[in-house]
Residue frames as qw, qx, qy, qz and C-alpha x, y, z in Angstrom:
[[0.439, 0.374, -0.791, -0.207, 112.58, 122.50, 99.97],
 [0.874, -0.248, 0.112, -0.403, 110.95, 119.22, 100.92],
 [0.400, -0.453, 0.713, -0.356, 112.74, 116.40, 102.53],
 [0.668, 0.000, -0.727, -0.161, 112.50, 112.61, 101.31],
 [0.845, -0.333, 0.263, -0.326, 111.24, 110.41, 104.48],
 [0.044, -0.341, 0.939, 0.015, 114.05, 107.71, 105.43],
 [0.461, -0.062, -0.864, -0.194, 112.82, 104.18, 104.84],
 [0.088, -0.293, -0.787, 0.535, 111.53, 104.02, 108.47],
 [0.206, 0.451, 0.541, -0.679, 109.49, 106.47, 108.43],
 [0.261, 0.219, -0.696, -0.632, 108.33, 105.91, 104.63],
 [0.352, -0.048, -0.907, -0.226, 107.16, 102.87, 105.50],
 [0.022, -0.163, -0.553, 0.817, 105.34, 104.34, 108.56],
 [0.139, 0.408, -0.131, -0.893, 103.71, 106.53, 106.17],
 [0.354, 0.062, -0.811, -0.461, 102.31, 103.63, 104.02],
 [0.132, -0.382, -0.909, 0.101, 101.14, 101.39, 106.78],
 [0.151, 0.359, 0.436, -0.811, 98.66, 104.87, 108.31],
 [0.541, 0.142, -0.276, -0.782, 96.06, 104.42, 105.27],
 [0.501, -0.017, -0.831, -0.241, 96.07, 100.83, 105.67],
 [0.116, 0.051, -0.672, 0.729, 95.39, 101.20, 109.03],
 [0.317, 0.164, 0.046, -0.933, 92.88, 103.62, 108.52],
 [0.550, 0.054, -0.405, -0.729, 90.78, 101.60, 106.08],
 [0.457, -0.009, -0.870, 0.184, 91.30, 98.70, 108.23],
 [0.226, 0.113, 0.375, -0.892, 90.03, 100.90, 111.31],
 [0.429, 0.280, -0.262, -0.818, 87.13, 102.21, 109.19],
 [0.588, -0.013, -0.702, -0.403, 85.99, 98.28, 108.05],
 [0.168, -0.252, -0.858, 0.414, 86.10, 97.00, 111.62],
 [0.175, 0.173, 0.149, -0.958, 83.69, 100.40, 112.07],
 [0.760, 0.116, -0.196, -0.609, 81.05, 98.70, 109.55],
 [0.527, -0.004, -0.831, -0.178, 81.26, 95.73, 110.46],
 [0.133, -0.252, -0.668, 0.687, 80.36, 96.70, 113.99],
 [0.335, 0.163, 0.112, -0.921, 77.53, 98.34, 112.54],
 [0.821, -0.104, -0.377, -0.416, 75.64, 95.50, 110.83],
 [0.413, -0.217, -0.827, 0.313, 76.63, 93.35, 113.41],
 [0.235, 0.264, 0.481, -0.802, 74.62, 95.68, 115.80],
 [0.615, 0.093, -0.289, -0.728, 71.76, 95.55, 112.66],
 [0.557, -0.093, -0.825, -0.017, 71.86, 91.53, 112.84],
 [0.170, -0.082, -0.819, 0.542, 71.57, 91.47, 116.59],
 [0.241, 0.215, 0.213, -0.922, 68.45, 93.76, 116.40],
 [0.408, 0.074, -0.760, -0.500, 66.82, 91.31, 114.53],
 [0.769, -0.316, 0.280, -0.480, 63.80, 89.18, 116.05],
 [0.880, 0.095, 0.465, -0.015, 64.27, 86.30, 113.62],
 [0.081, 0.621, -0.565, -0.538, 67.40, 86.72, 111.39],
 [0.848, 0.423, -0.004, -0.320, 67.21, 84.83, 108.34],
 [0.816, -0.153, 0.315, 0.460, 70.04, 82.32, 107.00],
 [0.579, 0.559, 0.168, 0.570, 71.48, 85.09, 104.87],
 [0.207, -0.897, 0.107, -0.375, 71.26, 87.54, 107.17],
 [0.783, -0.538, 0.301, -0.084, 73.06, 84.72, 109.61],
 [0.874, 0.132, 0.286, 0.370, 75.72, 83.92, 106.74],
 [0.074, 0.934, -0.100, 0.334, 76.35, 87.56, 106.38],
 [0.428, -0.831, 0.172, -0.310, 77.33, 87.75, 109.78],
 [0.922, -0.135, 0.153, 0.329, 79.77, 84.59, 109.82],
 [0.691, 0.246, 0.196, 0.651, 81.66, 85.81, 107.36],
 [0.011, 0.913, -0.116, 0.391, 81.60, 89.05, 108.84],
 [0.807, -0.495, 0.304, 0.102, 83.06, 87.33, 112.15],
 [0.872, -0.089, 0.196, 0.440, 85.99, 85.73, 110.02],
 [0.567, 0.600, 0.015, 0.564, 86.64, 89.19, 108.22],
 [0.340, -0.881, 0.131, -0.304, 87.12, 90.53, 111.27],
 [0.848, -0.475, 0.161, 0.170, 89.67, 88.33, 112.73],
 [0.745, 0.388, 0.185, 0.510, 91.44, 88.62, 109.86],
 [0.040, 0.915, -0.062, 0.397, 91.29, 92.62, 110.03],
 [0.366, -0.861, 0.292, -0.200, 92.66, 92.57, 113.67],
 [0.806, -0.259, 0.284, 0.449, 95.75, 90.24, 112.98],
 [0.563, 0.554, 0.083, 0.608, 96.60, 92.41, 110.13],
 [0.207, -0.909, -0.052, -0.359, 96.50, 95.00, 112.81],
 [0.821, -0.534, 0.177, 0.096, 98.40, 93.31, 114.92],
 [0.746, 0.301, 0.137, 0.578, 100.98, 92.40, 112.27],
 [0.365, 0.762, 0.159, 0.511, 101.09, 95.82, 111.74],
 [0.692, -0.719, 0.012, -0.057, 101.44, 96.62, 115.03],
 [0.900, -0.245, 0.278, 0.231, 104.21, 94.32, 116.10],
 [0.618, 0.438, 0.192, 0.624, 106.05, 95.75, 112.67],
 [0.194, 0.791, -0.175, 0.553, 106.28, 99.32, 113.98],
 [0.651, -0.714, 0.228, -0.117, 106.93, 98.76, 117.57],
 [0.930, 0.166, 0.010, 0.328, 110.31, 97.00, 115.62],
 [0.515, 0.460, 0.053, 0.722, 111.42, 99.45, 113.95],
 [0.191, -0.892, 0.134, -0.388, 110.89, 102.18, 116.53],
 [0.801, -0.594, 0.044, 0.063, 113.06, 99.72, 118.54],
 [0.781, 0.441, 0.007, 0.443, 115.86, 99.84, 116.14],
 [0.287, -0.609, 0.112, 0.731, 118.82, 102.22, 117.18],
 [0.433, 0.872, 0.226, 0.010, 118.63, 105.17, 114.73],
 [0.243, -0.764, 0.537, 0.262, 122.33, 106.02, 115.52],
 [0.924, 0.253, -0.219, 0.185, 125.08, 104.24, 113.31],
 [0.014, -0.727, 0.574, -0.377, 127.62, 105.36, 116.13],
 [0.310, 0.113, -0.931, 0.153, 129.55, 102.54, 118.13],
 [0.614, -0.540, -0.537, -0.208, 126.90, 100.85, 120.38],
 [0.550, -0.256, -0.505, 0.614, 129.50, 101.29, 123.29],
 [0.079, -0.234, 0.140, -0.959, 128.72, 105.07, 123.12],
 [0.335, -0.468, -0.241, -0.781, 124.93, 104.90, 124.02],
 [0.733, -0.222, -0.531, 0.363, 126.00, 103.35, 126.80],
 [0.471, -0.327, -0.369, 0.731, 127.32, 106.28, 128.28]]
């Protein structure tokens, strides 16, 4: 018999594809940036590529962050609903 996933780790479970594809875009963008750079003489499209590869990248690694910062929460949460004074002792 299978087991529902509690909200915590549900939502765990959601963010690991976004991750992933997030991951995975930084991955090509690190690959035509390495094509641009290998250029002698890049063209302005080739050099407007790359901007707006630069700004989707910042973007990627604050969602990462976000994402970040959002489990390292919830793993901080107590998982107990027993009095607080117990895990004290």
């Amino acid at each position: 018999m299978q087991q529902n996933a509690g909200p915590e780790e549900s939502s765990e479970l959601m963010m690991q594809p976004k991750r992933m594809v997030l991951i995975h875009e930084l991955n090509a963008i690190e690959y035509w940036d390495d094509e641009y750079r290998l250029k002698d003489v890049p063209d302005a499209v080739d050099e407007a590529a790359f901007n707006a590869r630069q700004k989707r990248r910042e973007q990627i690694l604050r969602t990462l962050e976000d994402l970040l910062s959002t489990q390292c929460r919830a793993e901080q949460k107590p998982k107990s609903t027993a009095n607080p004074v117990d895990r004290l002792f």
